[in-house]
N, C-alpha and C positions, 0 to 999 in steps of 0.2 A: 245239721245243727252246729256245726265243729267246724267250717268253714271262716275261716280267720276275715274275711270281708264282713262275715254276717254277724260275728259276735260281737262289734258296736252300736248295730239294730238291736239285738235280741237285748242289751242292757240300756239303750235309750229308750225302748218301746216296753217291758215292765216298769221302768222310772215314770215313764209318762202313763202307763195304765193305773199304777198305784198314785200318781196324784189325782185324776181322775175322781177317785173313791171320795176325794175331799167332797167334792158337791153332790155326786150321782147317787151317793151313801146319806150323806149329813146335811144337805141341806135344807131338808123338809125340816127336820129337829130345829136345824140353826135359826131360822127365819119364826118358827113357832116361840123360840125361848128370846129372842129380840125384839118379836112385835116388828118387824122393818119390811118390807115390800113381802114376795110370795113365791114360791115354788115355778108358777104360773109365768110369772113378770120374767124371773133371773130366765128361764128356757124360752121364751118368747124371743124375748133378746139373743138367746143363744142359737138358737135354728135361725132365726132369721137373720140375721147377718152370714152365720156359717151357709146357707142356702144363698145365697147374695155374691159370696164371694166366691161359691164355687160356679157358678152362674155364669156371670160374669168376669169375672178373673182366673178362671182355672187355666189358662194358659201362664200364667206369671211365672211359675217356676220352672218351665219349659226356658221361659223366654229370657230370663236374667239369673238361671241357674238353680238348682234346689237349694243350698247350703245358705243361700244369700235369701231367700227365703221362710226355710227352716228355722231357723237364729232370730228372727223377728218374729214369727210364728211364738217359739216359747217365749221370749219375752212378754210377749203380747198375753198370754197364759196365765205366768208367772204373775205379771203384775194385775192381774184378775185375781189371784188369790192375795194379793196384799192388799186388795179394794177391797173384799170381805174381811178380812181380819182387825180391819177398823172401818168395819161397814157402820155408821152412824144412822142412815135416811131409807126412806124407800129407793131414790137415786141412786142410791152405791150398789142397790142388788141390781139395778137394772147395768150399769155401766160395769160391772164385776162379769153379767151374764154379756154384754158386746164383746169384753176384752178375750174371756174365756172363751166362746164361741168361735170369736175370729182366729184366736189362735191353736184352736181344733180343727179347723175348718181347713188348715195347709201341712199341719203336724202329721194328721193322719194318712191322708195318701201319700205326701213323699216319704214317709217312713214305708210305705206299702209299694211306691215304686222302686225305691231303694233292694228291698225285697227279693223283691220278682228281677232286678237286672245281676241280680251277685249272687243268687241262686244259678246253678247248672241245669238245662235245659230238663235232663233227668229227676232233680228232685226239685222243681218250682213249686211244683204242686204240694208236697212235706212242706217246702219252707214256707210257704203261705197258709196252710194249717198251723205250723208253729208261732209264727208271728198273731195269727186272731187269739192260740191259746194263750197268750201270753195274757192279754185283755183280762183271761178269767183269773189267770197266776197273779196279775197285780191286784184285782181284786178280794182274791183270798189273804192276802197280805196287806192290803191296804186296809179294809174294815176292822179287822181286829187293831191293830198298830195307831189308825187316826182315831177309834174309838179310847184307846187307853191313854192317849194324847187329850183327848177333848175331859174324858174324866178326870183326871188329873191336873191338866191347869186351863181348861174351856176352849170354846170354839176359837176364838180369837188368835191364842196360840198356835191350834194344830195345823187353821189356815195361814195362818204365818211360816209354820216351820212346812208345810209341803210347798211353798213360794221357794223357801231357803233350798230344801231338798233338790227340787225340779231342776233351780238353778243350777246348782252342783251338780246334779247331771248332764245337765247339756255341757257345761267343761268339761267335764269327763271324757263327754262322747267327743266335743271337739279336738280334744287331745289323742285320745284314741285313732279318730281319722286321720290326725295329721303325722302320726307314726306309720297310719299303715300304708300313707300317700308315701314316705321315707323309704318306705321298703320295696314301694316300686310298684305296691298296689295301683290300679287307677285310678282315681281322682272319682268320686259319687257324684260331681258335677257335670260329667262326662260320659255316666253311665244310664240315667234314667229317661225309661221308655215313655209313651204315652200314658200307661198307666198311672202315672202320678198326677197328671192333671185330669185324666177322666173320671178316676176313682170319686 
């Protein structure tokens, strides 16, 4: 767990499970209290492209690097939750559900290959339990915190401020990488197995 390589995972990957909780939590509510597209439509969009792109493209981050990937991945996220937060139409839910999906669809395994390459042979296995429980840690954090968000100033906001959030942590984490690249760490562009495009 304590492993100085992993401790940029373990804080981008509860960052990215707690904004998760925006839609997997709220958007059955959000879409009922708008009247605008359906639960149905925004994950339709969102499997299907995520199923599309690991299909067909799951080599891309082998092939042009994780990190150059990774970084378009959450944008691609991020700006799914600012297409909800001024979702007007049934359209918005559905292109909120392509942007979101797609950028789940590359987030999550090279965070999982990342993983499995900067763990020690001895504990992959612990650190690849720590990294799924993370999934539940963001979520026990996220639903109370985006619910007291949405009570207090509505949906709009709270998908606004996990867009703001998400962001802020993907600086984080690339600040983080690039201090511990400084230090003589190796490069996460250098270190990831097949597992991240099979995953």
């Amino acid at each position: 767990v304590w492993r100085p390589e992993l401790l940029p995972i373990w804080a981008i990957t509860l960052s990215f499970s707690f904004a998760l909780t925006a839609y997997f939590t709220f958007l059955r509510t959000y879409v009922d209290e708008t009247g605008f597209g359906s639960v149905g439509l925004f994950f339709a969009f969102y499997s299907g492209v995520a199923i599309a792109l690991r299909v067909a493209f799951a080599w891309l981050p082998e092939r042009v690097g994780p990190h150059r990937v990774l970084y378009p991945a959450f944008a691609l996220l991020i700006t799914g939750f600012f297409v909800l937060a001024r979702a007007g139409s049934t359209t918005d839910i559905a292109v909120a559900g392509l942007l979101c999906g797609a950028g789940h669809a590359y987030s999550f395994p090279i965070l999982m290959g990342f993983t499995v390459d900067r763990a020690s042979d001895a504990g992959r296995g612990s650190a690849v339990a720590f990294f799924t429980a993370l999934f539940d840690g963001g979520t026990l954090l996220g639903g109370p915190a985006l619910g007291f968000v949405i009570e207090q100033s509505g949906y709009s906001t709270m998908y606004f401020a996990t867009g703001v959030f998400l962001a802020a942590a993907a600086a984080g984490y690339a600040f983080w990488e690039r201090k511990l690249a400084a230090a003589g760490n190796p490069p996460s562009d250098q270190l990831v197995s097949n597992s991240a495009a099979n995953s």
